[in-house]
C-alpha positions, -999 to +999 in steps of 0.1 A: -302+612+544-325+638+538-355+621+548-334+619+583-329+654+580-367+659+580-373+637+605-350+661+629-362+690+620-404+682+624-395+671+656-378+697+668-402+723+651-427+702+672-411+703+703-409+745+699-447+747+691-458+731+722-435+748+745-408+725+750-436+704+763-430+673+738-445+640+738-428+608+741-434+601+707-420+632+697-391+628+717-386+593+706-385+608+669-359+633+678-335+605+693-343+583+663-336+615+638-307+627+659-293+591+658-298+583+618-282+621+609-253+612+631-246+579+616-253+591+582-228+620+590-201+596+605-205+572+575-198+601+550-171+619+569-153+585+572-159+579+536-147+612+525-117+608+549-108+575+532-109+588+497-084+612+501-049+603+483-025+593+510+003+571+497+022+554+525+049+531+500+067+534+475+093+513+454+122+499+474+106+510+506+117+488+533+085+464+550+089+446+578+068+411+583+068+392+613+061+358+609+068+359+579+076+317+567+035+311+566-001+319+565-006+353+561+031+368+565+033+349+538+013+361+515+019+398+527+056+389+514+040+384+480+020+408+477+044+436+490+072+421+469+049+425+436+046+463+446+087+468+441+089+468+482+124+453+502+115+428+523+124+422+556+109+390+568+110+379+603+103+344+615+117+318+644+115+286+618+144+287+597+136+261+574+102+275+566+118+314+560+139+298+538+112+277+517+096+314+515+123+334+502+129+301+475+087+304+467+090+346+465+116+342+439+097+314+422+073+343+422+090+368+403+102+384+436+140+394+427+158+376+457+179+412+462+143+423+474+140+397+497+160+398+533+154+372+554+163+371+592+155+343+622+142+360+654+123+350+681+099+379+685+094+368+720+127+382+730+126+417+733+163+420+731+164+397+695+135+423+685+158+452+694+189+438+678+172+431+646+159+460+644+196+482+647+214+462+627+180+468+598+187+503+600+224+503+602+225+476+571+197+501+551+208+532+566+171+542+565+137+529+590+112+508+580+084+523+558+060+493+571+060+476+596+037+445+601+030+426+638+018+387+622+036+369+643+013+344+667+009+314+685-012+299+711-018+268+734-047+257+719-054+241+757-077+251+786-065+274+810-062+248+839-043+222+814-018+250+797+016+254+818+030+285+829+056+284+797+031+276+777+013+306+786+039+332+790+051+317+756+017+328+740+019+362+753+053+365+747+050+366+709+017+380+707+017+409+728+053+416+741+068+411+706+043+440+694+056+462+724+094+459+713+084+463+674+064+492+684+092+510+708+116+503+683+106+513+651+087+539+660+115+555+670+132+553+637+100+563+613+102+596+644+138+602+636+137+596+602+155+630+587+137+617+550+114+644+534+089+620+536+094+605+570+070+584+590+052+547+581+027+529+593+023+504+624+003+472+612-011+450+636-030+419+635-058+409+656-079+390+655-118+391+663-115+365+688-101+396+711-133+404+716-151+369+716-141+345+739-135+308+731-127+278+754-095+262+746-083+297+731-081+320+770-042+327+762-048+335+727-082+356+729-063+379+760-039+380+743-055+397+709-077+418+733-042+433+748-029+440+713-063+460+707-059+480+733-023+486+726-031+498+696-055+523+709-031+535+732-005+535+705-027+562+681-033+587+711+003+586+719+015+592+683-012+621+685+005+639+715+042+638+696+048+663+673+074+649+652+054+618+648+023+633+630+035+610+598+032+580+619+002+560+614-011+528+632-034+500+620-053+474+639-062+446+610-095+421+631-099+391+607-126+361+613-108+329+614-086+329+587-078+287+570-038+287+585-021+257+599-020+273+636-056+258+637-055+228+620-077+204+630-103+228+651-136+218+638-145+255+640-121+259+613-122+227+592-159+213+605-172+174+617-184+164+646-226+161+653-252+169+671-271+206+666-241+226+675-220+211+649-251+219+624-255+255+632-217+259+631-216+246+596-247+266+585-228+295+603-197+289+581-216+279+551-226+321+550-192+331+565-163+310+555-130+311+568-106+333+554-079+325+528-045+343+538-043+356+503-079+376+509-063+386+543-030+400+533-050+416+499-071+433+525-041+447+547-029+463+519-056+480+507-062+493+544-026+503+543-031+524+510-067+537+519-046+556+553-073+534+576-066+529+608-089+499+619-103+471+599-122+441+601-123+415+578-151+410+569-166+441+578-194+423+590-177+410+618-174+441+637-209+440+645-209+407+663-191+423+696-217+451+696-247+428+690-238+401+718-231+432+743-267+439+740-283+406+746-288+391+778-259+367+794-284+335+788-290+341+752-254+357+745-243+323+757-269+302+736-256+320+705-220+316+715-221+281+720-238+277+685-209+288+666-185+269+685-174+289+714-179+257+735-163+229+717-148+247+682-112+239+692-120+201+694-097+182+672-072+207+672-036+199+670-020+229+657+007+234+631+033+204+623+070+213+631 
């Protein structure tokens, strides 16, 4: 840091003693300095910003988890349920919400701390239903509130059907609009001294890395990125909302049966694709929910407001952007962007 420092201030000192008329590699030493201090600066504000104590939950707080009955929801349900939190758990598959209220318990969860509900996200109305009769039944909003619910095709976009695709974007984008307009509104009008909550949605990196066999679900994750970003610079411009916080959660592929079978997820196949996509994996593995939900949590805690797991990840966007279209695509088709979802079959009803 200091070193950058110095580096700013030659050049600039340099610039002044010959009369503004720099060289290039003066001027180059400036931008580079400029850039470093910058960085350096944003890295530390970020840092201190993080470190401050904000606590966002406490015991018996109310957390809402959509798709809830697997994966990560899941094990968000544990690991909330272990902090003293009520759940509220949200999935479409009775059967399997059921299974995860019995495994909670089986936990140590106390099953009065588990509330289980069956709605299809996908329908705004269910979504707005649920959500009333939550706050009548509690008589208090939702400290957290956690968008997991998703599906997808898993088919290209000329073999996916019109249901199929209005079915993907149904519970991954408009289910995070009626959450959102929803509770919002209660954390807002919640007359508690300590008011507000936090607004978690999961992404996924694919939102910005595109994948054939995966157009309806990687749209669909780039639309829940931007609504998120809308989402902060709206809660910024309410007054009564200043204790409302968002959170946009960008995990790599995370090991959940909505993938089963890709070989980007669970490997085979040959050739020298197949080989750099296992090298690939063999330094980035995919994700275990449990890591995933452990993750979200901590975020939630730390008062971040956008994450990617692992942080590594969030340079990949930024590097591809840089490269040329012919080598982008090279590098993409490596690690599977051509032929990962071959194999797939999806989750087993």
């Amino acid at each position: 840091c200091t070193s950058a420092f110095r580096a700013v201030r030659g050049a600039w000192f340099a610039i002044k003693m010959n009369n503004m008329e720099a060289s290039t590699s003066t001027q180059r030493d400036v931008i580079i300095g400029t850039t470093c201090v910058c960085l350096l600066l944003a890295v530390w504000l970020n840092k201190k910003w993080r470190s401050l104590p904000v606590k966002y939950f406490d015991d018996g707080d109310l957390v809402v988890i959509t798709g809830a009955a697997g994966g990560v929801g899941r094990e968000l349900s544990l690991a909330f349920g272990r902090k003293g939190a009520t759940l509220v758990l949200w999935d479409i598959r009775q059967d399997a919400l059921a299974k995860t209220a019995e495994w909670l318990e089986a936990e140590g969860i106390p099953s009065d701390h588990v509330r289980t509900s069956v709605v299809d996200v996908s329908n705004v109305k269910e979504v707005k239903d649920a959500a009333e009769s939550l706050k009548a039944l509690e008589g208090k909003a939702p400290r957290i509130v956690i968008n997991n619910a998703a599906t997808l095709s898993g088919k290209s976009i000329l073999d996916s059907s019109d249901e199929e695709i209005l079915a993907s974007f149904s519970v991954n984008v408009l289910a995070a609009f009626g959450l959102v307009k929803y509770f919002v509104r209660q954390m807002i009008d919640d007359p508690s001294p300590r008011g507000g909550g936090v607004v978690v949605t999961v992404g996924s990196i694919m939102a910005d890395i595109p994948c054939a066999r995966l157009s309806d679900y990687c749209a669909s994750k780039a639309a829940l990125s931007q609504l998120h970003a809308c989402l902060r610079w709206e809660l910024r411009s309410i007054p009564k909302a200043h204790g409302v916080k968002s959170l946009l959660i960008q995990p790599y592929a995370i090991r959940t049966p909505m993938f089963s079978g890709a070989v980007f997820l669970e490997g085979g196949g040959n050739g020298i694709c197949h080989w750099f996509l296992s090298l690939f994996q063999f330094f980035l593995p995919p994700l275990e929910p449990a890591h995933v939900a452990k993750r979200i949590v901590t975020a939630i805690q730390n008062g971040e407001e956008h994450v990617y797991i692992p942080f590594v990840i969030g340079w990949i966007p930024f590097i591809l952007k840089l490269l040329p279209t012919p080598i982008n695509d090279v590098l993409l088709s490596l690690v599977g962007a051509s032929d990962g979802m071959h194999g797939y079959h999806g989750r087993s009803q």
